[in-house]
C-alpha positions as CSV (number, residue, x, y, z in Angstrom):
1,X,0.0,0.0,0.0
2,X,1.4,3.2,-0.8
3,X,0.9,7.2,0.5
4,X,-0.8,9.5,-1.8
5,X,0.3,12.9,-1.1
6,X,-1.8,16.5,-1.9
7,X,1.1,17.2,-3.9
8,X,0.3,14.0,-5.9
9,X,-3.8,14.3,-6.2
10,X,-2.6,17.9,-8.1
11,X,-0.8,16.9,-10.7
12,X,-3.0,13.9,-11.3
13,X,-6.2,16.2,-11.5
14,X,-4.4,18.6,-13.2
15,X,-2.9,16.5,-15.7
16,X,-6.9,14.6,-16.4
17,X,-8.7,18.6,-16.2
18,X,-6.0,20.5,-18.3
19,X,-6.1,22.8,-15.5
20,X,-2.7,24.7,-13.9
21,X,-1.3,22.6,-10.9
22,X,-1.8,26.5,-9.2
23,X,-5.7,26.1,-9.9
24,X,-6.0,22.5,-8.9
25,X,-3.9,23.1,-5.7
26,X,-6.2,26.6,-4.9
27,X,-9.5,24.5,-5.5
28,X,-8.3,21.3,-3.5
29,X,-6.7,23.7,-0.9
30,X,-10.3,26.0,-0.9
31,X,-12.4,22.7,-0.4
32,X,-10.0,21.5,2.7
33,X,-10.5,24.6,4.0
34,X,-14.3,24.1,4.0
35,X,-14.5,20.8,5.4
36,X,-12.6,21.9,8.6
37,X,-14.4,25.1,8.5
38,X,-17.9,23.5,8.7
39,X,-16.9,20.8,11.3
40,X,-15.3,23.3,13.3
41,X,-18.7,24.7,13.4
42,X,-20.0,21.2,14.4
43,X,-21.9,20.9,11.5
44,X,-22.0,17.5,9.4
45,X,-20.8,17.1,6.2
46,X,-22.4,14.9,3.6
47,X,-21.0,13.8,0.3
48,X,-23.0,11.4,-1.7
49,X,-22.0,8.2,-2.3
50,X,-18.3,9.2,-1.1
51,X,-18.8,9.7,2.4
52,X,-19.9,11.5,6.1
53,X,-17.7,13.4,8.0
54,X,-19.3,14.4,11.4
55,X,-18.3,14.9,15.4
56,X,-18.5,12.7,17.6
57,X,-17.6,13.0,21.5
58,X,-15.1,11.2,23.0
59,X,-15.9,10.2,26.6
60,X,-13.6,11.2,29.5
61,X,-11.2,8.0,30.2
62,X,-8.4,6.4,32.1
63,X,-6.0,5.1,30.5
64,X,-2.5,3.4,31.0
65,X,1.3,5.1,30.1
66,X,3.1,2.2,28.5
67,X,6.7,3.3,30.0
68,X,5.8,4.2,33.3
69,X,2.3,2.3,33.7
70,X,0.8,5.2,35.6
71,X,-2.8,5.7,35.5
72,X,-3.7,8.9,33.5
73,X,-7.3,10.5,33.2
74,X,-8.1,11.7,29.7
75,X,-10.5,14.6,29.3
76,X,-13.7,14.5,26.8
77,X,-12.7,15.8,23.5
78,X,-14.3,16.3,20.0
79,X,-13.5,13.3,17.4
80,X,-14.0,13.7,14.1
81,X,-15.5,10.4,12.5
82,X,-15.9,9.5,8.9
83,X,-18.2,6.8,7.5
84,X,-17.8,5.6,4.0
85,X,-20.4,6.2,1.6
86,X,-22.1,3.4,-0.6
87,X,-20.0,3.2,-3.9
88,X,-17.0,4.3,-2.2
89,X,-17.2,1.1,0.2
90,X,-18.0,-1.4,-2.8
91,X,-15.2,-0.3,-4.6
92,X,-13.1,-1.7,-1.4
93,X,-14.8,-4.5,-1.3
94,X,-14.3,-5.3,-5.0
95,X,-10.8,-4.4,-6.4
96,X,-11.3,-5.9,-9.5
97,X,-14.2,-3.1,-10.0
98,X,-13.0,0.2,-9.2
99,X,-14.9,3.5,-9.0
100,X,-14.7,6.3,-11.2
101,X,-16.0,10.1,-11.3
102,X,-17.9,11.1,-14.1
103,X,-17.8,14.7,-15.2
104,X,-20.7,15.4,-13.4
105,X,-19.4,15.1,-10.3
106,X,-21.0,11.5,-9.7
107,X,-19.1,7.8,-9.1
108,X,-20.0,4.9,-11.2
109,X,-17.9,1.8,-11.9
110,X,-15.5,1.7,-14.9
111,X,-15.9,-0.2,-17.7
């Protein structure tokens, strides 16, 4: 399994749009921004067929420092949770069959 980087997804989209690598990286970058920017407002964020990104709270816990094995209480905090949407999760369970976007914005299966 390898790691995909931002850097990557760029010149991929740019090469397949015909777009500058500055546009694709503004419009990727813009779109970050708004994800973090609407669960910051605790707001969920639904993308069809891709995905939900919502918050979630962690409860307060103990837990255990492996080095020392001290007891340490850990506060409630904010999660952010993801759960995969329905073609996205098909195309992990079927390799052989993997996903594309169509210019429309929507995924279907390739050919």
């Amino acid at each position: 399994m390898a790691t995909v980087t931002k850097r990557e997804l760029v010149e991929r989209i740019a090469e397949s749009t015909n777009q500058s690598r500055v546009e694709v990286k503004r419009t990727i970058q813009s779109f970050l921004d708004q994800v973090i920017e609407e669960l910051g407002k605790g707001n969920r964020l639904e993308l069809r067929d891709f995905g939900v990104f919502e918050i979630k709270l962690r409860a307060e816990r103990v837990a255990q420092n492996p080095r020392t094995l001290e007891r340490v209480k850990v506060p409630a905090r904010k999660v952010v949770k993801f759960k995969v949407g329905r073609l996205m999760q098909k195309s992990l369970d079927d390799e052989d069959e993997p996903v594309a976007i169509t210019s429309n914005g929507r995924l279907r299966r390739r050919a």
